[in-house]
C-alpha positions in Angstrom: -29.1 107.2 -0.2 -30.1 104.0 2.7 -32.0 105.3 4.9 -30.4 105.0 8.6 -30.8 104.8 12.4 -27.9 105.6 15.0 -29.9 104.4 17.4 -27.7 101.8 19.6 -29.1 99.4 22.3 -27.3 97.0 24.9 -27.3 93.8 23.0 -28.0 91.6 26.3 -30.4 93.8 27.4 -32.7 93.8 24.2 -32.3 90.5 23.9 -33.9 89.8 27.8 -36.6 92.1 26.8 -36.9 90.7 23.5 -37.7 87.0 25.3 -40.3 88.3 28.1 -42.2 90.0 25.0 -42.4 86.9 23.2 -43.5 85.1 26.5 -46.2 87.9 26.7 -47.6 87.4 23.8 -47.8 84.2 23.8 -48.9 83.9 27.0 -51.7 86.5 25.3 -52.8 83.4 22.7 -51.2 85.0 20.2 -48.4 83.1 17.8 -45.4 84.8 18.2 -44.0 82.8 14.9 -46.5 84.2 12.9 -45.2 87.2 10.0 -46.5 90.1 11.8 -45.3 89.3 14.9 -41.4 87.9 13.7 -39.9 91.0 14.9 -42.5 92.3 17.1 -41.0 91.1 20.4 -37.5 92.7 19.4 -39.3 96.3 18.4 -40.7 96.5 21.6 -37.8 95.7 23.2 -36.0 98.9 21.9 -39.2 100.6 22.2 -39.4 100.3 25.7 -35.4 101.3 25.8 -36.0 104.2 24.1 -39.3 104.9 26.1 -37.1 104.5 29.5 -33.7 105.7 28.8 -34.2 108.7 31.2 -33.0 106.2 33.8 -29.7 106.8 31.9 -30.0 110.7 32.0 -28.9 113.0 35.0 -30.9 116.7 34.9 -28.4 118.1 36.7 -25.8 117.8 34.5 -27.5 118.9 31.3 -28.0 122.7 32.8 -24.5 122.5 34.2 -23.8 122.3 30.8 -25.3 125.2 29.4 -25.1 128.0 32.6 -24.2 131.7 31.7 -23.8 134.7 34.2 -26.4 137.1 33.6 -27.3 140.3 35.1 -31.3 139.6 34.2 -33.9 138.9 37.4 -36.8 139.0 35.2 -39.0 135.5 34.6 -37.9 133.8 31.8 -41.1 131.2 30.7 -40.2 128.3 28.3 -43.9 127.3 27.6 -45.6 124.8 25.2 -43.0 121.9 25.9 -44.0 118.5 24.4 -43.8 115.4 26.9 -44.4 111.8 26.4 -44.2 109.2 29.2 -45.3 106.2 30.2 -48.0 105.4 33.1 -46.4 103.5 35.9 -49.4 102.0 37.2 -50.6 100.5 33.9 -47.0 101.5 31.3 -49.7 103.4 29.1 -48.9 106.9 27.9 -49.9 109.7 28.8 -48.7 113.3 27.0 -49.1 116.9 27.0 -47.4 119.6 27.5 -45.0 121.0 30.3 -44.8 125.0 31.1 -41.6 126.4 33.0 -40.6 129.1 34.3 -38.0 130.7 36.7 -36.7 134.1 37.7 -32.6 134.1 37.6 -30.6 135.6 40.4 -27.4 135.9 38.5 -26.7 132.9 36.5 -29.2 131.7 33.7 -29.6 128.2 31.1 -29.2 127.8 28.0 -33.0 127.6 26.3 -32.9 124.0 25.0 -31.7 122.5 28.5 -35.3 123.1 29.6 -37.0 120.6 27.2 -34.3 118.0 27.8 -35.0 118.4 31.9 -38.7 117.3 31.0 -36.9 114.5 28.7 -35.0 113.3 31.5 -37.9 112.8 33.9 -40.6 112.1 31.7 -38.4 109.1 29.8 -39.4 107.2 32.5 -42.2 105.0 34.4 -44.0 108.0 36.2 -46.9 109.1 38.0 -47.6 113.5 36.6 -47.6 114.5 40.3 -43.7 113.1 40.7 -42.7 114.4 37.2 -44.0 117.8 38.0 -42.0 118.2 41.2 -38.8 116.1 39.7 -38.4 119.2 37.1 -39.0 122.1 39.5 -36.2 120.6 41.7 -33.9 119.8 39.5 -34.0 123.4 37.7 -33.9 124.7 41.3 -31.4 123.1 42.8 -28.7 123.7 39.7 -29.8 127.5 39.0 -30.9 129.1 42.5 -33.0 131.2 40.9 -35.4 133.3 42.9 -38.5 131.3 42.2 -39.6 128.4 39.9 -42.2 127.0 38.5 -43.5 124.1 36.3 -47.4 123.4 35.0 -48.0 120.1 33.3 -51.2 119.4 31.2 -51.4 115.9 30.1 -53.8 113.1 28.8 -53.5 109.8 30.3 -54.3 106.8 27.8 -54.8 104.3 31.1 -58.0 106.8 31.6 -59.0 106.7 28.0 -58.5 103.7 26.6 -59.2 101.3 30.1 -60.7 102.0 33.4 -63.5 105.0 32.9 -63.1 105.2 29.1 -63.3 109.4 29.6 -62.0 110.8 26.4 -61.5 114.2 27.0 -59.9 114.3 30.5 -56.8 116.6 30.9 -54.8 116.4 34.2 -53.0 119.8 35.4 -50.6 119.5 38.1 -48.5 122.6 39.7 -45.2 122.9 41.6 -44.0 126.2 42.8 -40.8 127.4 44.1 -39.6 130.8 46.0 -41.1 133.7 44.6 -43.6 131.8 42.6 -45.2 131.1 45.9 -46.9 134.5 45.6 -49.8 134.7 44.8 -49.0 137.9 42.7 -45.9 136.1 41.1 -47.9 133.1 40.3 -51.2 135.1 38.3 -47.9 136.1 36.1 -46.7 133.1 35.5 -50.4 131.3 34.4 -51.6 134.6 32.4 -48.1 134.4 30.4 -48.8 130.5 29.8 -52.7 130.6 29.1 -51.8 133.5 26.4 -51.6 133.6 23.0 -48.3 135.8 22.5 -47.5 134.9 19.2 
């Protein structure tokens, strides 16, 4: 059986992409006609699509999507959540993980919606302070819970590979909501995510 992809891109779009690659790496000293490069300028082009099509995305409507009424007002933690995004000062990646938590006040989403919040922000040029506070909002706004919270951990390639060179750096970055603003609430909430349940 032929192996397939069902990704689909904007044809005029990838192709506008496609041309400003080729004048990059040209411009570069590179020879864009060259066999390694033939469809280099058109990869990145649906790279970058891919890499970006949060833009397309609303957060909102994804945990509209999966809401249930549920007498529970304990936290519920969704930990461990793999994120890739993009760097918007240098479009280098940076990745980690994203830890989230909230504690329902009648209504509660569907476990998956989570991930696919982080998705929708991180598929996107961004700075970790904005994406940290685009998630808690979003998860906020729709659910009303009585508190939220979100913890990224993340690597940044623009501080490994360029600028200082450090290799081992991990930026943490915090948001808190309602009645993760206590300090009590909040220990909770970072024991439960530092922890080894398993």
């Amino acid at each position: 059986m032929a192996y397939s992809k069902k990704e689909t891109y904007e044809k005029d779009i990838t192709a506008e992409i496609q041309s400003n690659y080729e004048s990059i790496l040209g411009s570069l000293g590179e020879d864009v006609d060259r066999e390694g490069l033939l469809k280099t300028p058109e990869r990145a082009s649906k790279a970058m699509q891919f890499l970006t099509q949060g833009y397309q995305m609303d957060a909102k409507k994804i945990i509209e999507q999966a809401l249930f009424h549920e007498d529970y007002s304990e936290m519920v933690v969704v930990k461990d959540i793999e994120l890739y995004s993009l760097c918007e000062h240098h479009i280098l990646p940076f990745f980690g993980k994203a830890h989230i938590a909230y504690i329902p006040n009648g209504k509660i989403v569907g476990l998956s919606k989570l991930p696919r919040v982080v998705d929708v922000f991180a598929r996107r040029l961004q700075v970790q302070e904005r994406l940290t506070h685009q998630i808690l909002d979003a998860i906020h706004e729709v659910l009303e819970p009585h508190g939220t919270a979100v913890v990224i951990e993340a690597a940044h390639m623009c501080m490994m590979m360029r600028g200082v060179q450090k290799q081992n750096s991990v930026t943490t970055t915090s948001a808190f909501k309602g009645e993760f603003q206590k300090a009590e609430t909040r220990s909770e909430f970072l024991n439960l995510i530092s922890s080894n349940l398993r």
